[in-house]
Every structure is written in C-alpha cells, then in structure tokens.
Backbone as numpy.savetxt, mean C-alpha at the origin, in Angstrom:
# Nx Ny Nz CAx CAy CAz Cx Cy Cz
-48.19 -68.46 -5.11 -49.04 -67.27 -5.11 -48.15 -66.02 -5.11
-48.53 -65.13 -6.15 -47.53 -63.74 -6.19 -48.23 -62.50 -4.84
-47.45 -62.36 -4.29 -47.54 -60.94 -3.60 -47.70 -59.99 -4.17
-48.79 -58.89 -4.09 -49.46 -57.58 -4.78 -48.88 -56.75 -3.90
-47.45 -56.14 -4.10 -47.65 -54.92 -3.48 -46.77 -53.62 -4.12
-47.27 -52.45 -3.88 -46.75 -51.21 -4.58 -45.81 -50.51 -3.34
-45.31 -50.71 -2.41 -44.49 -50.15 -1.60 -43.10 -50.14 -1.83
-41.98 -51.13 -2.16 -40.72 -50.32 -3.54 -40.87 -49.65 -4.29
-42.31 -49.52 -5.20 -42.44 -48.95 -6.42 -42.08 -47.39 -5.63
-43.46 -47.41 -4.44 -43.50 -45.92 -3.93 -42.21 -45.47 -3.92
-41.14 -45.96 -2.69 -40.36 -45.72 -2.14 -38.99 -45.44 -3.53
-39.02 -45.94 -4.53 -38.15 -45.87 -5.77 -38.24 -44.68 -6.30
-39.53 -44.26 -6.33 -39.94 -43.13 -6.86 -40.26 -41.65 -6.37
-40.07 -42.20 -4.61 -39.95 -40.76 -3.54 -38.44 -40.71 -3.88
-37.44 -41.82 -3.95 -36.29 -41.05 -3.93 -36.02 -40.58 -5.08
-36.31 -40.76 -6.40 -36.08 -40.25 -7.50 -36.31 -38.66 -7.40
-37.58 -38.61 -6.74 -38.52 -37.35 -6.72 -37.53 -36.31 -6.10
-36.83 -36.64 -4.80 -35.75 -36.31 -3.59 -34.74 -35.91 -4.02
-34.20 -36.93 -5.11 -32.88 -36.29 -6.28 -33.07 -35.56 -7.03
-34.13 -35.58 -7.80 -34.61 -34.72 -8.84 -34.27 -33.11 -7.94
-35.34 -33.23 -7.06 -35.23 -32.00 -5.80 -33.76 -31.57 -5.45
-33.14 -32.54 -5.16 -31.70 -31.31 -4.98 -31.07 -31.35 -5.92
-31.14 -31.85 -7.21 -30.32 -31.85 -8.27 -30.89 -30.33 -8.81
-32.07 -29.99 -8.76 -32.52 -28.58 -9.11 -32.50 -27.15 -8.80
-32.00 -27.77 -7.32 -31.55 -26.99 -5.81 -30.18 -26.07 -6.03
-29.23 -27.81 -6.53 -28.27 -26.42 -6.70 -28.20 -26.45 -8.06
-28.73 -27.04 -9.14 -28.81 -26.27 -10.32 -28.97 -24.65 -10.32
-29.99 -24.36 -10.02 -30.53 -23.08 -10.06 -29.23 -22.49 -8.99
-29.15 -22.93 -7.76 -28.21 -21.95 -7.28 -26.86 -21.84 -7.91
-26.68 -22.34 -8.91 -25.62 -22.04 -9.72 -26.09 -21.01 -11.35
-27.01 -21.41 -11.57 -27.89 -20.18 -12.27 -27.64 -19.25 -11.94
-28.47 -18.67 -10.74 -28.29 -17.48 -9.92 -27.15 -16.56 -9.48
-26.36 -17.72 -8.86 -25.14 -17.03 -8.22 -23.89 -17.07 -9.16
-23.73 -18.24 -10.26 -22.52 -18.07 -11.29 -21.60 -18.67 -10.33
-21.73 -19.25 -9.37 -20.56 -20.19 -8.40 -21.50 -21.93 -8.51
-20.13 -22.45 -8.28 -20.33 -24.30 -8.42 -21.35 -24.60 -6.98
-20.83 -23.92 -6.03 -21.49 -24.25 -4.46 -21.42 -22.63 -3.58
-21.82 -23.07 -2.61 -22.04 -21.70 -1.72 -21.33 -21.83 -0.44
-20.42 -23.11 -0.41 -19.68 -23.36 0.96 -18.63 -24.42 0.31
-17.41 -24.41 0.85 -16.44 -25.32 0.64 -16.93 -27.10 0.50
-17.85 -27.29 1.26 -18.41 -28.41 1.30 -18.88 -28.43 -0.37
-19.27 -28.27 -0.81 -20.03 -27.76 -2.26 -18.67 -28.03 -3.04
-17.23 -28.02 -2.74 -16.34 -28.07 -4.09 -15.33 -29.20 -3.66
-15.94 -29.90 -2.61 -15.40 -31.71 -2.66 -13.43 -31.83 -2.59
-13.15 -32.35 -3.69 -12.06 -32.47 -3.91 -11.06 -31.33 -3.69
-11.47 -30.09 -4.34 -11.05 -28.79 -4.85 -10.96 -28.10 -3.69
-11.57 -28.36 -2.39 -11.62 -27.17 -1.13 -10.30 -26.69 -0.89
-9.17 -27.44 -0.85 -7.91 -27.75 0.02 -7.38 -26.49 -0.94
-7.52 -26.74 -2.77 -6.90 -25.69 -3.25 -7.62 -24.84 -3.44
-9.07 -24.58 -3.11 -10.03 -23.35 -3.19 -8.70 -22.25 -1.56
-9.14 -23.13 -0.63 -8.85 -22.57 0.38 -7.19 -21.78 0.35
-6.39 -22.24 -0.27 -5.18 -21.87 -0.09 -4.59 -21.09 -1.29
-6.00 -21.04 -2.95 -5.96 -19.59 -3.34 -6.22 -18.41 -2.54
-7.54 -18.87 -1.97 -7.98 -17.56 -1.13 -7.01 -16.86 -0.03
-5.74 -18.03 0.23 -5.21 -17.17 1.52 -4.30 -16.94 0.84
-3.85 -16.74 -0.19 -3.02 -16.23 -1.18 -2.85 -15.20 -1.45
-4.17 -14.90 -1.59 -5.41 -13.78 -2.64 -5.11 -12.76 -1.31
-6.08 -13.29 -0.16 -6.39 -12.04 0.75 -4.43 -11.90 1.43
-3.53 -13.00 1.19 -2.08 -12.16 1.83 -1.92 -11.25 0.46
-2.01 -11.48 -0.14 -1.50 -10.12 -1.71 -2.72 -9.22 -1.94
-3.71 -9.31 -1.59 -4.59 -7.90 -1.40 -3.98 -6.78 -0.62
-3.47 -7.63 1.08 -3.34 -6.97 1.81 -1.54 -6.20 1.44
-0.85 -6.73 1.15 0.29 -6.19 0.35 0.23 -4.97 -0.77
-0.51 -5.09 -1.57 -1.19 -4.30 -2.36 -1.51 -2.85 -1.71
-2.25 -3.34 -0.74 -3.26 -1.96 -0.05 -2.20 -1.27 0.72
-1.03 -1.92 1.36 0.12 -1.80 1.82 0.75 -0.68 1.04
1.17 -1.49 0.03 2.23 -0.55 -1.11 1.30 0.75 -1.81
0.60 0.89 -1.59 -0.63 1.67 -2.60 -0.36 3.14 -1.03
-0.25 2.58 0.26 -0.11 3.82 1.14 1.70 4.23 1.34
2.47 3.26 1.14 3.54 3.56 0.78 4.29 4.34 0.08
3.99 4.20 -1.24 3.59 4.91 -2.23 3.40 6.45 -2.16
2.29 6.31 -1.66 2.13 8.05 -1.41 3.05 8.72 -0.27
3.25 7.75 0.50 4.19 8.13 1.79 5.47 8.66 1.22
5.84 7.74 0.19 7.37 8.09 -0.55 7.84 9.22 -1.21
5.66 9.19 -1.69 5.86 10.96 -2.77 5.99 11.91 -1.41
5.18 12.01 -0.39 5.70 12.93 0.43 6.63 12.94 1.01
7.82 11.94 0.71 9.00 12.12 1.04 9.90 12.97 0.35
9.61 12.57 -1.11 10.66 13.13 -2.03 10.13 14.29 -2.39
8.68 14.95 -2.24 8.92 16.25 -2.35 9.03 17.07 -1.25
9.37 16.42 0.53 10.39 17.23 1.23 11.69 16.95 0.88
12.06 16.58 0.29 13.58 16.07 0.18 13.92 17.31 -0.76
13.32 16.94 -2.09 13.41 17.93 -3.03 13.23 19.44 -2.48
12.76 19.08 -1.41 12.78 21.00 -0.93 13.97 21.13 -0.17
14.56 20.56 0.45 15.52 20.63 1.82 16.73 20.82 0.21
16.68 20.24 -0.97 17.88 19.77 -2.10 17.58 21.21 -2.78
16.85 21.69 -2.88 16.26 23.10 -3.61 16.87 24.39 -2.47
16.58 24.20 -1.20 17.12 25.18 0.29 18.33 25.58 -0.17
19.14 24.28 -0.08 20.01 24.08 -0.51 21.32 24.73 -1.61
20.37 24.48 -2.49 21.63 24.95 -3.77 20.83 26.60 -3.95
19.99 27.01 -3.02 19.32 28.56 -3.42 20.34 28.99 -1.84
20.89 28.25 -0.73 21.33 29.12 -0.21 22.53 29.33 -0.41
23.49 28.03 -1.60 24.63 28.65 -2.01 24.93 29.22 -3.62
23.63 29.44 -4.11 23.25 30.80 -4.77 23.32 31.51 -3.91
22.72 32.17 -2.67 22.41 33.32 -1.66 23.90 33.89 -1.71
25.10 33.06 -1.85 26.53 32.74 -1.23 27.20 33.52 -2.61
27.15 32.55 -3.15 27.91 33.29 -4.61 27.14 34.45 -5.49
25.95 34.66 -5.37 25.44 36.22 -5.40 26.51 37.33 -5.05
26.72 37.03 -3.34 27.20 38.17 -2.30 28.73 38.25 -2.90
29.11 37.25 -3.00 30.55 37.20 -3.51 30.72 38.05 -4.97
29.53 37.80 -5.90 29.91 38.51 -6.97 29.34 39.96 -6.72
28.71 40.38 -6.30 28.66 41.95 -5.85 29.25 42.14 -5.23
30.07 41.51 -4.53 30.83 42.35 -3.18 29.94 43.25 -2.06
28.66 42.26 -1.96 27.47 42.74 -1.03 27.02 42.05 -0.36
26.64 41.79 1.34 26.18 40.68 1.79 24.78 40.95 2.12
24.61 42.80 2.33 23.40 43.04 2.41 22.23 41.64 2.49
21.77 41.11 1.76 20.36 40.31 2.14 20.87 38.97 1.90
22.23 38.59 2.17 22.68 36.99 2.63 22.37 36.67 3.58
22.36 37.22 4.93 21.63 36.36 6.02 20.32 36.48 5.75
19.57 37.34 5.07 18.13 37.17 5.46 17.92 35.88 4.38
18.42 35.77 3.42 17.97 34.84 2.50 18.34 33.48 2.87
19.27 33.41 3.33 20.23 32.23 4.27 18.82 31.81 5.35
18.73 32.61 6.40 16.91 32.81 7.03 16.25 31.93 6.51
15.85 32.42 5.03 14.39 31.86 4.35 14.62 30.40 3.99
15.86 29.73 3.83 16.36 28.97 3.25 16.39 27.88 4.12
17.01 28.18 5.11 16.99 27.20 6.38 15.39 27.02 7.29
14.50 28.02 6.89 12.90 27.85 7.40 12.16 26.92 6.43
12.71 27.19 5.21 12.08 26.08 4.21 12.87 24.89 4.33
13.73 25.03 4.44 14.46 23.48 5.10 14.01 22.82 5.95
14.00 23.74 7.47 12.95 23.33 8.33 11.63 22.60 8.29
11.14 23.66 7.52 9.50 22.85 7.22 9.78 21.81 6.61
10.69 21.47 5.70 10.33 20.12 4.96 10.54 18.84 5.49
11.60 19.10 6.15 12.44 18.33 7.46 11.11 17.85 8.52
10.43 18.64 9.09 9.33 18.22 9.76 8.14 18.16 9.12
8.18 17.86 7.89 7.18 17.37 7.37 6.06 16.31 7.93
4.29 16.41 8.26 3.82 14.94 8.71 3.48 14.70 7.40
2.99 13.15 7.85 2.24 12.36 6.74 1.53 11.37 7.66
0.26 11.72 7.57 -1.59 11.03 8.29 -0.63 11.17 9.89
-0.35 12.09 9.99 0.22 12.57 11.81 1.26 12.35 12.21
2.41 11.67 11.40 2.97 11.29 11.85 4.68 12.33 11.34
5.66 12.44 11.79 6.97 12.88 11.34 7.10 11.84 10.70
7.74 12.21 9.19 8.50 11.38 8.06 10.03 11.32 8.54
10.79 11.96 8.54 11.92 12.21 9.04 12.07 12.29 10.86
11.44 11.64 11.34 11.69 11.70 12.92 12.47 9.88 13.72
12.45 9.06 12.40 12.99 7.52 12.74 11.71 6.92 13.64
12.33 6.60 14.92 10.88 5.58 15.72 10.46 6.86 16.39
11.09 8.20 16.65 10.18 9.16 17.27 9.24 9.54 16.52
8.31 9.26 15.46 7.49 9.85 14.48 6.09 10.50 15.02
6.28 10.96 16.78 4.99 12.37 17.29 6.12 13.21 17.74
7.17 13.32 17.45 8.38 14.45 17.79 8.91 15.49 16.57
8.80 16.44 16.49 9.55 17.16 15.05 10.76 17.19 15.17
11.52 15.94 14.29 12.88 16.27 13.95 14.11 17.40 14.22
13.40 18.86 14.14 14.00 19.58 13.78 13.87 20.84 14.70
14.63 20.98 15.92 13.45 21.71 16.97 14.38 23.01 17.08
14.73 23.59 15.96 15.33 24.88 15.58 14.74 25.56 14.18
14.46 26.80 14.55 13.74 27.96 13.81 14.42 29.00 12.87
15.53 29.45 13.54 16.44 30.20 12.98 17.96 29.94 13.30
18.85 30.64 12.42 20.22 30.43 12.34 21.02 30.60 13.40
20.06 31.82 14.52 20.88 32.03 15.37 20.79 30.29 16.57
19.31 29.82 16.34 19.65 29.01 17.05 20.07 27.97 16.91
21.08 27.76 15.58 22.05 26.90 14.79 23.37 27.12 15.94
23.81 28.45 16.12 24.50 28.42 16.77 24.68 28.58 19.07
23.44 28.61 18.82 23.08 28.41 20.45 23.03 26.90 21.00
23.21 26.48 20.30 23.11 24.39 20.36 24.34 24.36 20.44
24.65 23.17 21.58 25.94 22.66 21.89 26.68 22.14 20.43
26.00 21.84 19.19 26.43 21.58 18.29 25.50 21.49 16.99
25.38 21.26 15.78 24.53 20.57 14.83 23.84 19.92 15.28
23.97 18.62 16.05 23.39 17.22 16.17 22.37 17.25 17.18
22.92 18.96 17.75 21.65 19.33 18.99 20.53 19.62 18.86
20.60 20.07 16.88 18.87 20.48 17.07 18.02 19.57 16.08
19.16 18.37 16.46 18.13 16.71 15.83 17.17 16.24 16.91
16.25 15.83 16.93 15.53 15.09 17.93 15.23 13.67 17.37
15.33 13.65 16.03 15.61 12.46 15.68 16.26 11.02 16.16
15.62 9.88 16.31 16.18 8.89 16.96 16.99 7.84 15.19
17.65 7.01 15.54 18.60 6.40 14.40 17.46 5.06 14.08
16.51 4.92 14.35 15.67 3.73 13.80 14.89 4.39 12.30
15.44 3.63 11.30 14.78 3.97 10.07 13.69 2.60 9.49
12.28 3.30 9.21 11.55 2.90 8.99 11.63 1.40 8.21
11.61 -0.02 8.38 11.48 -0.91 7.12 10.16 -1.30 6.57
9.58 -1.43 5.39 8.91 -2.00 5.35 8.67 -3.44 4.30
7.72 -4.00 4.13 7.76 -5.77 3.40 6.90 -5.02 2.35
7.51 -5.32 1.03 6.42 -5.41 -0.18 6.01 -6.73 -0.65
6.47 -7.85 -0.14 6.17 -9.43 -0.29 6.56 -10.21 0.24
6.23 -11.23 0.07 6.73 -12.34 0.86 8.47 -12.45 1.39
8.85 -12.04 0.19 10.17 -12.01 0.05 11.53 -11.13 0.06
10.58 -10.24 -0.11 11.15 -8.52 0.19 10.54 -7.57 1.11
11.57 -7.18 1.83 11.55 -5.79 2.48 12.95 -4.86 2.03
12.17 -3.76 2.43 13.67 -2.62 2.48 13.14 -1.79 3.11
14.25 -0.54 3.09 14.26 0.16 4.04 13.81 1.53 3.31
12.57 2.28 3.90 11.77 3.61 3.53 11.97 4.36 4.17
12.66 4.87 5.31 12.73 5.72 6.33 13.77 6.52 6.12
13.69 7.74 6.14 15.15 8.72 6.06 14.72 9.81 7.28
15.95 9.81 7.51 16.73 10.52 9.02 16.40 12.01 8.65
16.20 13.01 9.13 16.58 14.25 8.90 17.98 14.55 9.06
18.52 13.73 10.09 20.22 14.46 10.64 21.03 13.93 9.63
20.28 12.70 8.92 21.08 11.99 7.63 21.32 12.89 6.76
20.16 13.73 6.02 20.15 14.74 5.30 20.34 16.19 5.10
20.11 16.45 6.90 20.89 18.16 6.73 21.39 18.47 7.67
22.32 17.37 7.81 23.43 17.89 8.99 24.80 18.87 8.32
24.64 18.45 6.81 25.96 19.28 6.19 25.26 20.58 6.11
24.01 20.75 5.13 23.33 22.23 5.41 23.61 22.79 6.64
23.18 21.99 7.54 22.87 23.12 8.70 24.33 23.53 9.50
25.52 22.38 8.95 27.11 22.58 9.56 27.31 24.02 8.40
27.16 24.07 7.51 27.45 24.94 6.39 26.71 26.57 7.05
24.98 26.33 7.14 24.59 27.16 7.47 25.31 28.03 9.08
25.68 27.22 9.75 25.81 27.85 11.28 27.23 28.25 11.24
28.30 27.59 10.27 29.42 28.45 9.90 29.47 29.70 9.40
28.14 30.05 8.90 28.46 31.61 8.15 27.86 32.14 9.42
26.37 32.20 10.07 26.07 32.54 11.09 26.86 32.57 12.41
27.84 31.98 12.70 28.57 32.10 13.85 29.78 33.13 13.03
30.32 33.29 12.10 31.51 34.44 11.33 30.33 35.86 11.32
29.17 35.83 10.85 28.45 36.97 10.90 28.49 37.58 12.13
27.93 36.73 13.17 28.30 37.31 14.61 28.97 37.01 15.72
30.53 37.07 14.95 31.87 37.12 15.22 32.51 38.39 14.99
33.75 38.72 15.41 34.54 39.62 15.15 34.59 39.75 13.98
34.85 39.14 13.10 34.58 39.94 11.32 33.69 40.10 10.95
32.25 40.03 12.41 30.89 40.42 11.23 30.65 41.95 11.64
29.52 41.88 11.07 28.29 41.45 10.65 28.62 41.22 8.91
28.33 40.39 8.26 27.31 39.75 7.02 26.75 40.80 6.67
26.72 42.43 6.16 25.33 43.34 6.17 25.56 44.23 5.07
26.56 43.97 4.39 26.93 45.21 3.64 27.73 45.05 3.15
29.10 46.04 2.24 29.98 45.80 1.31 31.22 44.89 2.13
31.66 43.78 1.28 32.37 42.47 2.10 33.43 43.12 2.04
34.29 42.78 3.39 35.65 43.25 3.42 36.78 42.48 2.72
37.58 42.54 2.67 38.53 41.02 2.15 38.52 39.50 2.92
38.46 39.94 4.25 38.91 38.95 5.11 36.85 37.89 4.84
36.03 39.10 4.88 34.71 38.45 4.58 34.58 37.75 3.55
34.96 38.25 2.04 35.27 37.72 0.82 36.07 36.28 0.90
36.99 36.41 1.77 37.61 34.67 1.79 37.31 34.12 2.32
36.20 34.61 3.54 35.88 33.48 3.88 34.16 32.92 3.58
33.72 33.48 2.73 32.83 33.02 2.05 33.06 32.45 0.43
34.28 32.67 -0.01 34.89 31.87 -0.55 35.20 30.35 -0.36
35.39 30.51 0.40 36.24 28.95 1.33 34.58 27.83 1.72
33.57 28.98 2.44 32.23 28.33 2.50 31.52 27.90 1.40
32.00 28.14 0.14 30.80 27.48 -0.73 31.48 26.19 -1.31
32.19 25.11 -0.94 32.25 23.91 -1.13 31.58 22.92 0.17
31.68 24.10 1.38 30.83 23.19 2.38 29.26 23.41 1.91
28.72 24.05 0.97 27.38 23.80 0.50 27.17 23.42 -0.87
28.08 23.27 -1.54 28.48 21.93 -2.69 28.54 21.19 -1.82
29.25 20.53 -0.47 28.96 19.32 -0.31 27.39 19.02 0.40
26.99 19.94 0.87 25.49 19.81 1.51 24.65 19.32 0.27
24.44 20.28 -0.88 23.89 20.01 -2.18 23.87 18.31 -2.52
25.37 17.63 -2.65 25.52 16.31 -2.97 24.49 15.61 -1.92
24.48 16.16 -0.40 24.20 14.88 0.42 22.59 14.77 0.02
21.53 16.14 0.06 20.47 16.40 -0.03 20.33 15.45 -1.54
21.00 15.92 -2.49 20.57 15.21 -3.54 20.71 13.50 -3.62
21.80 13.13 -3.18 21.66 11.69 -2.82 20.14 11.31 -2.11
20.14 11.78 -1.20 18.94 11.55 -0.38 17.26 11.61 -1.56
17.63 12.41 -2.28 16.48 12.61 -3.17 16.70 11.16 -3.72
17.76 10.96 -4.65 18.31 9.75 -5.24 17.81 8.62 -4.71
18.06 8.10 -3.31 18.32 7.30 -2.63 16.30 6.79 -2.63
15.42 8.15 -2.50 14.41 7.89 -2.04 13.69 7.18 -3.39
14.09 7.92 -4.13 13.54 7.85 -5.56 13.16 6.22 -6.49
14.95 5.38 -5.95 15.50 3.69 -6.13 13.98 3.20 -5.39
13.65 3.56 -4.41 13.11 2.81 -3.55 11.31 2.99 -4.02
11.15 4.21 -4.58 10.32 4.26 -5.29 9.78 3.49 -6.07
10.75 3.27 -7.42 10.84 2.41 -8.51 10.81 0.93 -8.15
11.49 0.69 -6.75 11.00 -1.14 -6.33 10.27 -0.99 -5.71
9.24 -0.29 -5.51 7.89 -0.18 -4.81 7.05 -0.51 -5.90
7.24 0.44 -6.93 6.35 0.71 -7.84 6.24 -0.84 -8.69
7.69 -1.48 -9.10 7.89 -2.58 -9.91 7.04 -4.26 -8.59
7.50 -3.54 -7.43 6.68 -4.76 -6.89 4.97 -4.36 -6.68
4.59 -3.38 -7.37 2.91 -3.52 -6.89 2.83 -3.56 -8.24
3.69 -3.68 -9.09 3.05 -4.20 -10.53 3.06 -5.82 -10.48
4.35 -6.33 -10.25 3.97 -7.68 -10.08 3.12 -8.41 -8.93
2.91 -7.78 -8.28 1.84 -8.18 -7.17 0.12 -8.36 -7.87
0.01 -6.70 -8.29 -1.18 -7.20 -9.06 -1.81 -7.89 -10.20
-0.25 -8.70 -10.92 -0.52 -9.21 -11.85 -0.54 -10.81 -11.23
-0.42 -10.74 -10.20 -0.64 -12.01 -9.24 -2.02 -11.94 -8.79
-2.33 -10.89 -8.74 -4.08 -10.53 -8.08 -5.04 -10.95 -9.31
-4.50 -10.50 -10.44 -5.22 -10.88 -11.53 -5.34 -12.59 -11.84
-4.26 -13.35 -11.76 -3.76 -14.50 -11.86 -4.51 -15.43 -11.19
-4.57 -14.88 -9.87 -5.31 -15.38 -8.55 -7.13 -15.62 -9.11
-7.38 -14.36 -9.26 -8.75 -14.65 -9.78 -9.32 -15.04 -10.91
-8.15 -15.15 -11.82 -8.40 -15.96 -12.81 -8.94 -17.64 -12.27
-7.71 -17.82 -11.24 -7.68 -19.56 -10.89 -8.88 -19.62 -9.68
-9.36 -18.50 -9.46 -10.73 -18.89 -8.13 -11.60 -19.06 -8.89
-11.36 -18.60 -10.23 -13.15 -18.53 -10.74 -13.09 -19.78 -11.91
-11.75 -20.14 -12.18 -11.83 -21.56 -12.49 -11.94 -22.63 -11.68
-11.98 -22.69 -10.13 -12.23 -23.44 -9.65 -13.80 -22.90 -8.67
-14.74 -21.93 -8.93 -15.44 -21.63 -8.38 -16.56 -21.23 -9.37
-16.23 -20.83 -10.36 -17.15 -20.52 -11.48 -17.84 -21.33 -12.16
-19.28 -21.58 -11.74 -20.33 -22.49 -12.69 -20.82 -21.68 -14.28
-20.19 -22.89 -15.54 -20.48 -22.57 -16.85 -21.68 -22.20 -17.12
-22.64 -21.19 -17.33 -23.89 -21.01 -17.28 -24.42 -21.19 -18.29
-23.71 -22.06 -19.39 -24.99 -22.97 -20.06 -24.85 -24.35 -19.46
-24.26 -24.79 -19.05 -23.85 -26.33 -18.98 -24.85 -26.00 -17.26
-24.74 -25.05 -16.45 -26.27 -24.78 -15.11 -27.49 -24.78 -15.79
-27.49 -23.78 -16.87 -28.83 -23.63 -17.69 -29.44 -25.35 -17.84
-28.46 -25.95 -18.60 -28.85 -27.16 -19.21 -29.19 -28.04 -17.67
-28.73 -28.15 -17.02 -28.68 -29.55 -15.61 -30.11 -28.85 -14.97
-30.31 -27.41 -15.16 -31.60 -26.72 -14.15 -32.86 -27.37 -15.30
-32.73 -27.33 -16.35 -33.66 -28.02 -17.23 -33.68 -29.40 -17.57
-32.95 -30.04 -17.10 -32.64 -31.70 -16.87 -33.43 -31.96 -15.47
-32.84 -31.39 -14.65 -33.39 -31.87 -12.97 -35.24 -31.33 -13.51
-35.22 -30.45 -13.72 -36.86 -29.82 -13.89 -37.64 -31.25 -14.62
-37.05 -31.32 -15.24 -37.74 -32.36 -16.37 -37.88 -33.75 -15.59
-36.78 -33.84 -15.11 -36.75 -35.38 -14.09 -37.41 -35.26 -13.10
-37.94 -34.45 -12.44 -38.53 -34.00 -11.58 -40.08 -34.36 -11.92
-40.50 -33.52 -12.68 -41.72 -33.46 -13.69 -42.19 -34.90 -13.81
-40.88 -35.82 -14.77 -41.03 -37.05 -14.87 -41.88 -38.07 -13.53
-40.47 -37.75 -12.48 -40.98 -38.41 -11.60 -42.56 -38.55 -10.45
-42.53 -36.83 -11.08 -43.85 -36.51 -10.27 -45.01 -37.32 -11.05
-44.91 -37.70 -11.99 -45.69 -38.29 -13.37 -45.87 -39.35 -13.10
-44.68 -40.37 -12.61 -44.84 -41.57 -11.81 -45.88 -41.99 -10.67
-44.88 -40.84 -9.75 -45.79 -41.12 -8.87 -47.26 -41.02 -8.88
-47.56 -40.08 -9.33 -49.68 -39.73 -9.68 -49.82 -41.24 -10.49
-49.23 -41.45 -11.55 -49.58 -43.07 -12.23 -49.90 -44.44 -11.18
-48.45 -44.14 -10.72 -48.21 -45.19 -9.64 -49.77 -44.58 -8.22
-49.67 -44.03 -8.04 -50.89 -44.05 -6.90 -52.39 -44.24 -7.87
-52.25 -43.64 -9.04 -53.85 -44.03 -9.53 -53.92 -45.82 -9.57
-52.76 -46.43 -9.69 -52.88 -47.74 -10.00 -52.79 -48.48 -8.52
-52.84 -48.14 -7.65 -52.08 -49.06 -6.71 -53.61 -50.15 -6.17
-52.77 -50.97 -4.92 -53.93 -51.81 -5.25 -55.28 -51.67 -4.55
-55.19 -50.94 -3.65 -56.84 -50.37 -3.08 -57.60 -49.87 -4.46
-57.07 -49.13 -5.63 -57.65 -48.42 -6.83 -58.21 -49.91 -7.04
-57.41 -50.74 -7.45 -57.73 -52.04 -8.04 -58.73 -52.94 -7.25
-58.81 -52.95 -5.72 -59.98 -53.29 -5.35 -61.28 -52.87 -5.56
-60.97 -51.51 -5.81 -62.17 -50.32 -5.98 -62.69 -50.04 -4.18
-61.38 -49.62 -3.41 -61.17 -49.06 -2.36 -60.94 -47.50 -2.30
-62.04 -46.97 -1.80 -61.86 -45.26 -2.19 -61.47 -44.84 -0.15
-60.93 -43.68 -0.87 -60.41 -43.26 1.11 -61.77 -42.94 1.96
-62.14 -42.97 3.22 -63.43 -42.59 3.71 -63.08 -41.15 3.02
C-alpha cells in the first residue's frame, strides 16, 4: 500500500521559496547600493584583503591630510625666510648706499626698518604657533625690537629664546625629515652684522648721522662682507626650506597616486557589476514567482482537496 502524503513536497518548496527570498534580498541590495555586501561577512573569502586595503587606504588618507597642512606650513616658512633674506641684502644696500655718498644720515634708521622686518618674520605664527621657536613654539623667538637692544644683550644668542629642537615630520611609511628651522640658525650673522655697526654708532667714532669721517668709511667698509655673509646664511635657509618643499610635494604626489590605486582595488573587490545584480534581481524574482506557483498548485492539490475536505 503507497503512503499519500504532501509534507516533503511542502517543505521542498518553503525552502525554495526561503532561497528565492534571500537570493533577492541581496540581489537588490546590490542594485541599490553598487556594493557585493554591506558587512565583511558579505565578502567571504575576500574580507582579510578587503580589510587590510582599507587600513592602507585610511593610513595614506591620513598622510595625505598630513602633508596637505605641511605644505602650507612650509609656504609660511619660506615667505618669512624670504623676508629675513630680503632684510638682509636691503640692509647691506642701506651700507653701501652710505659708503657711496659719503653720508650715513638715514643708515641707522634704515638699518631700524630692516632688522623690525627681520623681526617680524622671525616670529612669524602659523594656526598659533612660532615657526621658528624649535619645541618652544608659544614663545617668540626673537624677544628684541630694536638695534639698540642688539647691543644691551649679554650677546647675539641673548635675544634667541629659541630652544635647539627642530621640528621632524613623517610623509610615509618610510620617510621622515626634518621641517623645522631655528631663528638663531638664520639670523644670528644679521643680527652679529647688525649690532656691530650699532655698537661703532654709539661708540667713540659715532654717531652714524651724517658726512662719514675716514675712520667711519673703513669701517663700514670692512662691515659689508659680514652682511655678504649674513645674505649667504639667510639664503641657504631659503634654499634649504625650499629641497624640503619639493620632497613634500613629490611625496603627496606619490601618495595620492596610491589613494587612487587603493580605490581602484576596493571597488574591485567591493563593487557589484550592475548588470550581472540587474540580471540575479530578475532571476531570484522569477524563482521566487516560480516557487510561489508551486506552492498555490501544490496546496490546491493536496490530499484533504482530494478527499473533498474544505477548512471549517
């Protein structure tokens, strides 16, 4: 005697129904969103290297965003630099002016203006901080105003406040260098140059004020190679900032061509083909459909129908 019963059939055809259902599930959520899954669980095999693009990605974003404030930090370096290198060769213009008139008349005052714009550039901030101050960067470098108080300081080095720690920073994994410049690095010859004429002005052969005597004439003679050498140091320093520029600049080019690279390979391993979703969201629909088709068949037939058993 055969057994009549429809309970595998059912049960064959709830799970079909069940697959159909999440096969459509994340069909469509790949429709929608243009990603394979919505959680690592979702990319199986692939997580281990999903996961270790992404920490790739977000360490070279953050490098990026790094060098991108650097960057600007550097331009406000080099255009105080370029001013302290400009002070500079205008205060030994100020110098060889006086020498060729045989007039000192407005050499100290211009000498003055020269060393205040020095000043300012020297204590330059950038987002609050001293550029030129080393690890003191809430201290101003430079805690002298005028020439005379070039020479009221136990020396040059007295009116540094500057500490000797120069800034480093990492542009990658693999590189760092060094971004930080000293003020005392850069105008300790200026300001040795400057406080030599200011201490002879108000000395026994000064005042500096008017037609140069001989003994004044030689010895402002003799002073303008100590501001040729100030000129060299300031301009190195421009130099120096400038190198560091250019491997800033060359590593946030190759960085972001790693950023690009990067998301090329996330969205090959994260990116659902949106016809080949299109097509599986219209496959599952259809199987779905199918199965629902079953089942209504399968229950019109089962065997209470066949007794001619209706529900109370």
């Amino acid at each position: 005697m055969e057994r009549i019963s429809s309970a595998s059939s059912y049960q064959s055809v709830l799970l079909s129904i069940v697959s159909s259902q999440n096969a459509q599930s994340v069909a469509q959520q790949q429709v929608t969103t243009g990603k394979l899954a919505n959680d690592l669980e979702g990319y199986a095999s692939q997580a281990d290297a999903l996961t270790a693009t992404r920490s790739l990605q977000t360490r070279i974003t953050t490098y990026v965003a790094n060098g991108s404030q650097l960057t600007d930090k550097l331009t406000a370096q080099d255009q105080a630099l370029s001013s302290v290198a400009t002070a500079t060769q205008n205060s030994r213009t100020a110098v060889a002016e006086a020498l060729a008139n045989g007039d000192a008349t407005a050499l100290m005052t211009s000498l003055q203006s020269q060393f205040s714009e020095a000043n300012s550039a020297l204590n330059t901030q950038y987002n609050g901080k001293y550029l030129f101050a080393g690890g003191q960067t809430s201290t101003a470098p430079v805690n002298a105003s005028t020439l005379a108080d070039l020479t009221a300081a136990p020396g040059v080095a007295g009116v540094f406040t500057n500490d000797q720690t120069k800034a480093v920073s990492r542009l990658n994994d693999t590189t760092t260098t060094t971004t930080g410049v000293l003020a005392s690095d850069v105008a300790t010859p200026l300001f040795t140059a400057l406080q030599t004429v200011q201490a002879y002005s108000a000395g026994p052969n000064g005042p500096l004020s008017g037609t140069l005597t001989s003994a004044q004439t030689t010895f402002l003679q003799g002073v303008l190679s100590s501001f040729d050498t100030a000129y060299a140091s300031a301009n190195s320093a421009v130099a120096a900032n400038g190198l560091v520029q250019t491997q800033v600049a060359a590593s946030q080019t190759s960085l972001k061509d790693q950023q690009s690279t990067l998301t090329n390979t996330l969205g090959d391993l994260t990116d659902a083909d949106p016809a080949t979703a299109a097509t599986n969201l219209a496959l599952a629909q259809a199987a779905l459909q199918a199965s629902a088709q079953v089942f209504s068949t399968l229950k019109a037939s089962s065997l209470l129908s066949a007794l001619g058993v209706t529900a109370a």
